[in-house]
C-alpha positions in Angstrom: -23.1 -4.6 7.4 -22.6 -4.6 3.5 -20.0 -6.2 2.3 -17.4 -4.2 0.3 -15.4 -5.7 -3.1 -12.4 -4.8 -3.9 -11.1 -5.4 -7.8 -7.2 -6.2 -7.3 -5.1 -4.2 -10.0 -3.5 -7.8 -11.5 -7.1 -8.8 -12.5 -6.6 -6.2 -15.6 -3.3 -5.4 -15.1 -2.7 -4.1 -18.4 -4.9 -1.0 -17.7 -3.0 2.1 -15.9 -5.0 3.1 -12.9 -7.8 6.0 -13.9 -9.4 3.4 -16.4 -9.0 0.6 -14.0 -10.8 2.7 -11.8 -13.4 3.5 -14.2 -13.5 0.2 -14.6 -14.5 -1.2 -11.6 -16.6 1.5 -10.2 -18.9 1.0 -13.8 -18.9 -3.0 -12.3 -20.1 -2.4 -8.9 -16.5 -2.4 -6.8 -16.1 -0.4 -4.1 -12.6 0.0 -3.8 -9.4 -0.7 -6.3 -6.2 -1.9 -5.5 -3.3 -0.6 -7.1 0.1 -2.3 -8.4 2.6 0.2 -8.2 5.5 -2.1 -8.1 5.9 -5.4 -10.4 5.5 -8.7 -8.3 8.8 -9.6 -9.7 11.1 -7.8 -11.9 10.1 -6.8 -15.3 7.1 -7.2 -14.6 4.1 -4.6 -15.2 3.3 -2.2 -12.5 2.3 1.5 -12.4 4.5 3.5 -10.4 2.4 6.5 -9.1 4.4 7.5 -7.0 7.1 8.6 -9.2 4.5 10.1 -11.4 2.5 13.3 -9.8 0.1 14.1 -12.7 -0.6 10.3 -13.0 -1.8 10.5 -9.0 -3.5 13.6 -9.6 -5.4 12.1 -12.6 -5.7 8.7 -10.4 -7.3 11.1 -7.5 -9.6 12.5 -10.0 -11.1 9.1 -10.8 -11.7 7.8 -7.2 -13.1 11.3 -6.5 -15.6 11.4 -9.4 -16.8 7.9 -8.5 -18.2 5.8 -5.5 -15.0 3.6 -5.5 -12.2 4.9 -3.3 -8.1 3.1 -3.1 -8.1 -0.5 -1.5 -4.7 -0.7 -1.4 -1.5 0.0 -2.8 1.1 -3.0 -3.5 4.5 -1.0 -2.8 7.0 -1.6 -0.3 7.1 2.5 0.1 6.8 3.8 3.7 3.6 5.5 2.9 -0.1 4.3 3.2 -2.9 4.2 0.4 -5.0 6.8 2.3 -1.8 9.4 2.9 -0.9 9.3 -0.8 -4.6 9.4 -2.3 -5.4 11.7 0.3 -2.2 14.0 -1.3 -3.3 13.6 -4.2 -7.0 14.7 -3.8 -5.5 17.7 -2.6 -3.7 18.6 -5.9 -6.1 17.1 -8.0 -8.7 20.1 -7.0 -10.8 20.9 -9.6 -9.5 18.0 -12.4 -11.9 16.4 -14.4 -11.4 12.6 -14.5 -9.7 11.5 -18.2 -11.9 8.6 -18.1 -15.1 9.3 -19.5 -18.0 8.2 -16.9 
């Protein structure tokens, strides 16, 4: 079975999610984790889900490349696959911001 890498969203922190996407699907991951709450206040984070055109543009990324969400770091009641999966949905027919 081949193995599947994962780059976690504090290795480039400082990049919002659609070019950290970009990012690691150009490198060869297979899946990105996302912070979308800070590891301890003040920190930096990128909170999707108070942000629907920044999930929709997120969801354009993994859909237009072979990566797809590892996980999500967020105490919020909902799973990585749930709130991608909503966000797929709206993204339709959006073109990814990060050029490929």
């Amino acid at each position: 079975m081949p193995q599947l890498f994962s780059l976690a969203h504090p290795s480039l922190l400082a990049l919002p999610p659609p070019e950290l996407i970009a990012v690691a699907a150009g490198a060869g991951y297979g899946a990105v984790g996302l912070r979308l709450l800070p590891s301890v206040p003040g920190r930096v984070a990128w909170p999707l889900m108070d942000d629907p055109d920044g999930q929709v543009l997120a969801g354009a990324c993994f859909l237009s490349r072979s990566t797809r969400p590892a996980s999500v770091a967020s105490s919020a009641p909902w799973s990585s696959r749930n709130f991608f999966s909503s966000a797929n949905a709206r993204a339709g027919s959006v073109k990814s911001p990060v050029a490929t």
